[in-house]
Backbone as ProteinMPNN parsed JSONL, in Angstrom:
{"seq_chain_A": "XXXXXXXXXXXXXXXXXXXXXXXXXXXXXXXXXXXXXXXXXXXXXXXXXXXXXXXXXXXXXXXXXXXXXXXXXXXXXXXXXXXXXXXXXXXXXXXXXXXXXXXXXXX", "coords_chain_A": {"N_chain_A": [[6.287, -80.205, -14.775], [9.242, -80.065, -14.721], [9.861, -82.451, -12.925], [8.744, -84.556, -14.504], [10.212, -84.596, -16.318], [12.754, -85.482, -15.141], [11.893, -88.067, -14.151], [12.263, -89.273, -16.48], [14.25, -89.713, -17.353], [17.324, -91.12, -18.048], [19.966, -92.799, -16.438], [23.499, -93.957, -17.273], [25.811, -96.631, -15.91], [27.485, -95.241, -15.194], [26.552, -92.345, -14.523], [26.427, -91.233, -16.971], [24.057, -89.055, -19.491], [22.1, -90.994, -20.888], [19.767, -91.024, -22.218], [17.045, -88.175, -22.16], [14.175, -86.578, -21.951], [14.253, -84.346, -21.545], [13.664, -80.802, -22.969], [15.592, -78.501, -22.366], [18.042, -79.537, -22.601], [19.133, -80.576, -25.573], [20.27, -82.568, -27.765], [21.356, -84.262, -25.998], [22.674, -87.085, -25.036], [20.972, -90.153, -26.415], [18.153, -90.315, -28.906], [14.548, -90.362, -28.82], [13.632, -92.278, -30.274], [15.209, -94.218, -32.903], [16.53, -92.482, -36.15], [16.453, -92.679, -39.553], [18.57, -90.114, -40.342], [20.159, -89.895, -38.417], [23.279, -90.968, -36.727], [24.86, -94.002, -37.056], [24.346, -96.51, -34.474], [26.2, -98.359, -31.958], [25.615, -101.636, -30.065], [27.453, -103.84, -28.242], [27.045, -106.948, -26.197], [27.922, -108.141, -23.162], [29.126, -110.666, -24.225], [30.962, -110.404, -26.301], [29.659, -110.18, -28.458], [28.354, -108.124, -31.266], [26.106, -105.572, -32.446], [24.878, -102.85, -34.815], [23.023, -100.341, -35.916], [20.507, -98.102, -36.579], [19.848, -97.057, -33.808], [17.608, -96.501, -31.184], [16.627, -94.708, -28.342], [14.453, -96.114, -27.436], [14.402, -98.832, -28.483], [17.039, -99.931, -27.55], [15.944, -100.071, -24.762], [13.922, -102.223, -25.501], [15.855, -104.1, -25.575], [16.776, -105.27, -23.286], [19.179, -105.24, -22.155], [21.969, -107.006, -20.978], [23.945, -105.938, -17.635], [27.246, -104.465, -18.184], [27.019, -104.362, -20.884], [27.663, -102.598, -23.392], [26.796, -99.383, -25.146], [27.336, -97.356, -28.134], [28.475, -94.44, -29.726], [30.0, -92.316, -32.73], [29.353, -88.963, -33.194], [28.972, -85.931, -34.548], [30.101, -83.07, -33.111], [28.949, -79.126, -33.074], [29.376, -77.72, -31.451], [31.302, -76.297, -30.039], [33.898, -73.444, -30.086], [36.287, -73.433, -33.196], [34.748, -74.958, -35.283], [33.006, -77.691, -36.33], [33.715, -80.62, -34.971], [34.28, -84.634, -34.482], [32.939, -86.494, -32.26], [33.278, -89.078, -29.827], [30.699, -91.311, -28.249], [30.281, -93.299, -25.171], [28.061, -95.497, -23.456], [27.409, -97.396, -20.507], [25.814, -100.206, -19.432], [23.878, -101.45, -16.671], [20.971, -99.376, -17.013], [19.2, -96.885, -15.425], [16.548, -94.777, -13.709], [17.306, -91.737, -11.62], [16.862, -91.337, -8.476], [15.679, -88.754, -6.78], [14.526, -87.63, -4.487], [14.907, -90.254, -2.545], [17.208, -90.399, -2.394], [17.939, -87.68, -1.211], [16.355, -88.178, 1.003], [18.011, -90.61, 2.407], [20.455, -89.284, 2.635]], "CA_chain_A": [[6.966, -80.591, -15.991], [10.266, -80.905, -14.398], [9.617, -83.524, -12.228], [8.146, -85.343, -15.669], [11.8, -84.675, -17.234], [13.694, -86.192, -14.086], [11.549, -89.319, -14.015], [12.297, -89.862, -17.997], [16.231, -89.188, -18.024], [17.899, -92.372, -17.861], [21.729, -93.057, -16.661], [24.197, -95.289, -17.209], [25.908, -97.204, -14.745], [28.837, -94.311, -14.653], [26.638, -91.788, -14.339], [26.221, -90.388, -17.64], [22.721, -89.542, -19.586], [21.858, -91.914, -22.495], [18.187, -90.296, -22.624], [15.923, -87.543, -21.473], [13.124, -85.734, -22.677], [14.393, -82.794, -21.072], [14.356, -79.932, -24.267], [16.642, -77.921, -22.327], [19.165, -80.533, -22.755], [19.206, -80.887, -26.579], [21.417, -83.187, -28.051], [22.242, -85.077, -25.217], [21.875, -89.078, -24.998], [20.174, -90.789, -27.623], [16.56, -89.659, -29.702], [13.951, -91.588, -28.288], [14.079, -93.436, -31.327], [16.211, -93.98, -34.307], [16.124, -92.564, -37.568], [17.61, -92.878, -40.975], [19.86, -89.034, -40.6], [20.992, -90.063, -37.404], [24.603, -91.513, -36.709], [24.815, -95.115, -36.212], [24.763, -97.125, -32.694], [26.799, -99.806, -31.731], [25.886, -102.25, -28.843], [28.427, -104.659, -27.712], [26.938, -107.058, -25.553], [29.134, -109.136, -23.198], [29.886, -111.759, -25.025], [31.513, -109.787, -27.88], [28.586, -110.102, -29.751], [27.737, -106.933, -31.704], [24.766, -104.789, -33.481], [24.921, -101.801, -35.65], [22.351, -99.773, -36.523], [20.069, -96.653, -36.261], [18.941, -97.628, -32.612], [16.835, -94.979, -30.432], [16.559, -95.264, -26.4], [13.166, -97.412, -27.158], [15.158, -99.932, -28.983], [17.735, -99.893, -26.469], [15.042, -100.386, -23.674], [13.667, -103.646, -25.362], [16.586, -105.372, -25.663], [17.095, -105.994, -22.121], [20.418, -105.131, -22.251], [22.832, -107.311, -19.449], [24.661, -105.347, -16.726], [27.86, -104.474, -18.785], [26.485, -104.221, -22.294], [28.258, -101.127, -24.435], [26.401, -98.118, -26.215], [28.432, -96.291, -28.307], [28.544, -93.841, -31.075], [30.302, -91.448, -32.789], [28.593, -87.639, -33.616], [29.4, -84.431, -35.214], [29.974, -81.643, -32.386], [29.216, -77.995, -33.506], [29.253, -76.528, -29.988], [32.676, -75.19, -29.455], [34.978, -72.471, -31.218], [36.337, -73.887, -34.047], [34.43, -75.804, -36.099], [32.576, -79.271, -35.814], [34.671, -82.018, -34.674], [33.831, -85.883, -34.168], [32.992, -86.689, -30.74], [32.772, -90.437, -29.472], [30.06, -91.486, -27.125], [30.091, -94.913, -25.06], [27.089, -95.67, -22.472], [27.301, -98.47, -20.269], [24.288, -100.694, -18.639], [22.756, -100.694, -16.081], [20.555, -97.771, -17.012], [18.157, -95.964, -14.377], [16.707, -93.799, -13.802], [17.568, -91.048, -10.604], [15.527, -90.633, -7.45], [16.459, -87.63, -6.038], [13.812, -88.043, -2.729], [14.718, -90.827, -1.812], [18.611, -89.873, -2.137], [17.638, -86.812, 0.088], [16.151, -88.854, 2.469], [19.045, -91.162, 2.584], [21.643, -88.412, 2.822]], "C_chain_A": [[8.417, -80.999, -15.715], [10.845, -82.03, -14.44], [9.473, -84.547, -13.234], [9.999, -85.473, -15.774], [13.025, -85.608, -16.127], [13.163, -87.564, -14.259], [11.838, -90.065, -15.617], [13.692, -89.702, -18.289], [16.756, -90.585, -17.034], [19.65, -92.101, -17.574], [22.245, -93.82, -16.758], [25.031, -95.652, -15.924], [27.593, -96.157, -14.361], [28.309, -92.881, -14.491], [25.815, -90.259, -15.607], [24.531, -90.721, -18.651], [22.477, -90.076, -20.989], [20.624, -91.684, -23.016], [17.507, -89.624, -21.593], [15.204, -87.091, -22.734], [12.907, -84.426, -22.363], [14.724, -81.488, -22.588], [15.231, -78.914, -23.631], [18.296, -78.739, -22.583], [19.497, -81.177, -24.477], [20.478, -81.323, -27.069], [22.335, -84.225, -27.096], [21.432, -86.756, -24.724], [21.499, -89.018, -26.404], [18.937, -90.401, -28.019], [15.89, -91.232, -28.671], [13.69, -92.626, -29.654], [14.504, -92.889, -32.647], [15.716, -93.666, -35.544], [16.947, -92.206, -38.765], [18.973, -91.921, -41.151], [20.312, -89.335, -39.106], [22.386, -91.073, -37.529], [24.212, -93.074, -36.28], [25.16, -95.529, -34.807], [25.463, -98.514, -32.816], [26.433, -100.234, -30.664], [26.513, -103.606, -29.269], [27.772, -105.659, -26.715], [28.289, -107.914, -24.528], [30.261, -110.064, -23.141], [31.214, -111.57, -26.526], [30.55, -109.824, -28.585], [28.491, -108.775, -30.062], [26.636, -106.688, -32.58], [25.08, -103.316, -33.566], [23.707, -101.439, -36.013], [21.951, -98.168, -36.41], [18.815, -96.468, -35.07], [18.941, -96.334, -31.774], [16.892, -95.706, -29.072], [15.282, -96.295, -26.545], [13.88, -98.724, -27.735], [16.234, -100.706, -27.848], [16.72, -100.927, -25.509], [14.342, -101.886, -23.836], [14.218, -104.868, -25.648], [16.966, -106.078, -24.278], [18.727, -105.96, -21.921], [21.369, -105.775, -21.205], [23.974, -106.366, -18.848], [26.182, -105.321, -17.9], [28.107, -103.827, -20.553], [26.921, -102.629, -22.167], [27.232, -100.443, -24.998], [27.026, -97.132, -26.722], [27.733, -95.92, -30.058], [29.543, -92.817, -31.513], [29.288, -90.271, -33.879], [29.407, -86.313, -33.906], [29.137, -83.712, -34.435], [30.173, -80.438, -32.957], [29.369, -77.328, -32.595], [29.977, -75.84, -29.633], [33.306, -74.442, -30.611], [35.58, -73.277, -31.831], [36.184, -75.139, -34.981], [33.822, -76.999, -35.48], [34.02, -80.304, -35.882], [34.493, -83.507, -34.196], [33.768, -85.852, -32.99], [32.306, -88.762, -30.153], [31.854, -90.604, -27.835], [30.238, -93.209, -26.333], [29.267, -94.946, -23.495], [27.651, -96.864, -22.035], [25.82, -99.102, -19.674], [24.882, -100.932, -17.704], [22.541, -99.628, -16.391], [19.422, -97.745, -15.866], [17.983, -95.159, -14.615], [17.013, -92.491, -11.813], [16.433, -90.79, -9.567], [15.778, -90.466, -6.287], [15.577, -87.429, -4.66], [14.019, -89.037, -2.319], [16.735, -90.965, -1.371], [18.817, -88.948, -1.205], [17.678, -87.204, 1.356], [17.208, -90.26, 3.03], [19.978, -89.947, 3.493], [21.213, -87.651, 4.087]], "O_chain_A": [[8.898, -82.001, -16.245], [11.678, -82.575, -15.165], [10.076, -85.582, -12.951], [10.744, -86.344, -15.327], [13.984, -86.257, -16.545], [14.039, -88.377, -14.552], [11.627, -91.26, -15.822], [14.158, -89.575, -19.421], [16.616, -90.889, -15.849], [20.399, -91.418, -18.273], [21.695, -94.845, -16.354], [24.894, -94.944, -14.926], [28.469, -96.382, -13.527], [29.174, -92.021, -14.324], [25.204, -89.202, -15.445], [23.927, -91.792, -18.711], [22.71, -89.471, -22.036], [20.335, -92.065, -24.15], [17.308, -90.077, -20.466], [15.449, -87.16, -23.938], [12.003, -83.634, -22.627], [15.838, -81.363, -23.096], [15.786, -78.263, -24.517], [19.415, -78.238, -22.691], [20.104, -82.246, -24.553], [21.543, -80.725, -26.911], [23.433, -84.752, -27.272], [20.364, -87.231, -24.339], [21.655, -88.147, -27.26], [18.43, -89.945, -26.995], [16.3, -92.289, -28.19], [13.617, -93.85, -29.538], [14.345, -91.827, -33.248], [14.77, -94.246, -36.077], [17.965, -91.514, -38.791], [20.024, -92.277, -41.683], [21.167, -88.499, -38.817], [22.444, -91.892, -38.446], [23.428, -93.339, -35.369], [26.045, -95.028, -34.115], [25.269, -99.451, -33.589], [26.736, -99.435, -29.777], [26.242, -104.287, -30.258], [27.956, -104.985, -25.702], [29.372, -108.236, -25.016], [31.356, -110.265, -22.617], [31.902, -112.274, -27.265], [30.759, -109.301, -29.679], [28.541, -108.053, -29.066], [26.26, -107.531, -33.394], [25.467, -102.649, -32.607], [23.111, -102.367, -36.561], [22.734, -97.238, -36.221], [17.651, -96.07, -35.123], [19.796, -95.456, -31.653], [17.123, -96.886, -28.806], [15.18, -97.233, -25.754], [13.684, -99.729, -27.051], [16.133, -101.867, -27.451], [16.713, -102.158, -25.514], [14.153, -102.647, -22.887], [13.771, -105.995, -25.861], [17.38, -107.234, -24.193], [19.291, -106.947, -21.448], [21.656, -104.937, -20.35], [24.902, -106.052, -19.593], [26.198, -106.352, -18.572], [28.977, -103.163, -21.118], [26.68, -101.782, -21.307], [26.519, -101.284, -25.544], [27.322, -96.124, -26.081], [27.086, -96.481, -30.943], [30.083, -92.304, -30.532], [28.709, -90.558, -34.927], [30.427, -85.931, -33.333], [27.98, -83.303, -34.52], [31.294, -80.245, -33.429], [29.535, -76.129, -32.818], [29.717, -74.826, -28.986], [33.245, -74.753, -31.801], [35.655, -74.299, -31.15], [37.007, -75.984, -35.334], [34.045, -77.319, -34.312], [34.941, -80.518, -36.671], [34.649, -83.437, -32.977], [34.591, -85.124, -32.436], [31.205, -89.311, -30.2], [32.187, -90.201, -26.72], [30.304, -94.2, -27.061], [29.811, -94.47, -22.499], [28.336, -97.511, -22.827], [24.837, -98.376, -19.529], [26.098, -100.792, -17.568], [23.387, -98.74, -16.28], [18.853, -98.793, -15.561], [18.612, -94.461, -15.41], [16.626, -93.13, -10.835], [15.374, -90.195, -9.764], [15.992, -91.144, -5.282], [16.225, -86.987, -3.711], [13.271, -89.198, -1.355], [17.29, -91.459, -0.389], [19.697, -89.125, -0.363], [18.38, -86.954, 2.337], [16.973, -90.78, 4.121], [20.086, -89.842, 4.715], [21.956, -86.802, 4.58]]}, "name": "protein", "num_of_chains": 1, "seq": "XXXXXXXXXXXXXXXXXXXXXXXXXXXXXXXXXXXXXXXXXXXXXXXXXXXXXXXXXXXXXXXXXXXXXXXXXXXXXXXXXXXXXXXXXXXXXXXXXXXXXXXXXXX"}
């Protein structure tokens, strides 16, 4: 089941995770897809062009997003001592995903 959760956790091109299906990791990245009580997404591609909506990692995934292209949002953090506080997210593309045997066998 791990192994499942490693091959389904996507990063962006700095690193950080814009989707898993890991449930120990709740709340982190994007739903696999969007829905109406969720926070809006912005992608940027770019050209400056933009889109707004209530876009999930499958949405994401079939836009083809070019090397560069923005994902951003902002979300309501309850996690720390006092109180919820806004928290801004911004993904970049390239996303991947990690593969940690063949990084091994590199290293």
């Amino acid at each position: 089941m791990q192994q499942d959760n490693k091959k389904d956790t996507w990063y962006d091109i700095r690193g950080r995770i814009i989707f898993t299906k890991s449930k120990g990791l709740p709340g982190v990245g994007l739903a696999r897809t969007g829905q109406r009580l969720h926070p809006d997404v912005c992608i940027t591609w770019p050209d400056g062009r933009t889109e707004v909506g209530k876009f999930g990692w499958k949405d994401i995934q079939e836009r083809n997003l070019p090397d560069g292209a923005k994902i951003e949002r902002t979300v309501l953090d309850d996690t720390l001592p006092g109180g919820p506080h806004k928290k801004f997210q911004r993904w970049v593309a390239l996303f991947a995903t990690a593969d940690r045997e063949t990084d091994y066998a590199i290293a």
